[in-house]
C-alpha positions in Angstrom: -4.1 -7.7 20.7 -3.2 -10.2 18.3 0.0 -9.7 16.1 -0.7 -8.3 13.0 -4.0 -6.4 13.6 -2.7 -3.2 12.9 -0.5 -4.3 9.5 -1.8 -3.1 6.2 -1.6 -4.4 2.8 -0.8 -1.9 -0.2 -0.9 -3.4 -4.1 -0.4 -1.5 -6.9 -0.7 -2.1 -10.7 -0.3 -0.1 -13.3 2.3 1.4 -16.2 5.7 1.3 -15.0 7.0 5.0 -14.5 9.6 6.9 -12.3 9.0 7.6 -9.0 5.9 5.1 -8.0 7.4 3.4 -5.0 8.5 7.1 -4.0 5.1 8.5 -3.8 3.6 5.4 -2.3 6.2 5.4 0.2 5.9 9.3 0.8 2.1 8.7 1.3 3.0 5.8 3.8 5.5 8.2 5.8 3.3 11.4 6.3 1.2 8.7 8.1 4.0 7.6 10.4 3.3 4.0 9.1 6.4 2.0 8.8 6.6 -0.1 5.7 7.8 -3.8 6.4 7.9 -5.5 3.8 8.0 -5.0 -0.1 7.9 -6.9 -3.2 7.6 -5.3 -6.6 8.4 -6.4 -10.1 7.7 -5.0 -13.9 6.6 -6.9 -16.7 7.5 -5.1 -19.9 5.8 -1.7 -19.3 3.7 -3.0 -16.6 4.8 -2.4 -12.8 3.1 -4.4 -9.9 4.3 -4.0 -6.1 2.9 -5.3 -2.7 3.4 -3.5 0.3 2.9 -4.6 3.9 2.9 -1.8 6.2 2.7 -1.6 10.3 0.1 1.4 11.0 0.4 0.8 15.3 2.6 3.7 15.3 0.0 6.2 12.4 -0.5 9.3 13.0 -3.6 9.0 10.5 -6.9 6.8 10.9 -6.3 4.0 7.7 -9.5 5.6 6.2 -7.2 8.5 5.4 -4.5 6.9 4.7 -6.7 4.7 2.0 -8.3 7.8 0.5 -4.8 9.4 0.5 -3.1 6.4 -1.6 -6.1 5.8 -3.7 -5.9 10.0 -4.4 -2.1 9.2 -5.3 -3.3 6.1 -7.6 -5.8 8.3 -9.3 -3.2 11.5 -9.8 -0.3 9.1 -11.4 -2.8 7.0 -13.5 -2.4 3.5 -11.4 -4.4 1.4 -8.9 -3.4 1.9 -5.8 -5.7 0.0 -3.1 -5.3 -0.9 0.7 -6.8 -3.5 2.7 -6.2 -4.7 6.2 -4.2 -8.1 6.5 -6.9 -9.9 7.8 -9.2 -8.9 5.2 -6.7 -9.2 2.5 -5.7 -12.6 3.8 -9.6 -14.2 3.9 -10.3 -13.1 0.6 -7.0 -14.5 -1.0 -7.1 -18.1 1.2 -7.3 -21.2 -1.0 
């Protein structure tokens, strides 16, 4: 299997507030998915964060795990979205 089939990407974008890359993270560990990589930044009261994740050792399908972050997106007022990295990559090429 290629390298990176099973990697996920996570964005989220919303109002900055405590406890964001906690609940992401949180959602990310019940899964057994191991984050590897994460880059997040806030502008003014805006909060913005990419997350790449490794899902070969998940304990959930990434349906679930989608439904699950987008559930914690909707519960603390942000987008929260996932995508795989092959999809995320093709539709953010030059």
């Amino acid at each position: 299997m290629p390298s990176g089939t099973n990697r996920i990407i996570v964005t989220v974008i919303g109002r900055d507030q405590v406890g964001i890359i906690a609940a992401v993270s949180s959602v990310l560990a019940e899964a057994q998915a191991n984050i590897v990589d994460i880059s997040q930044t806030t502008l003014q009261e805006f909060f913005a964060m990419i997350m790449m994740a490794d899902l070969e050792q998940a304990t959930q399908p990434f349906a679930e795990i989608k439904q699950r972050l987008n559930a914690k997106g909707d519960e603390m007022g942000l987008r929260i979205d996932a995508q795989h990295e092959a999809v995320f990559n093709y539709m953010h090429r030059v």
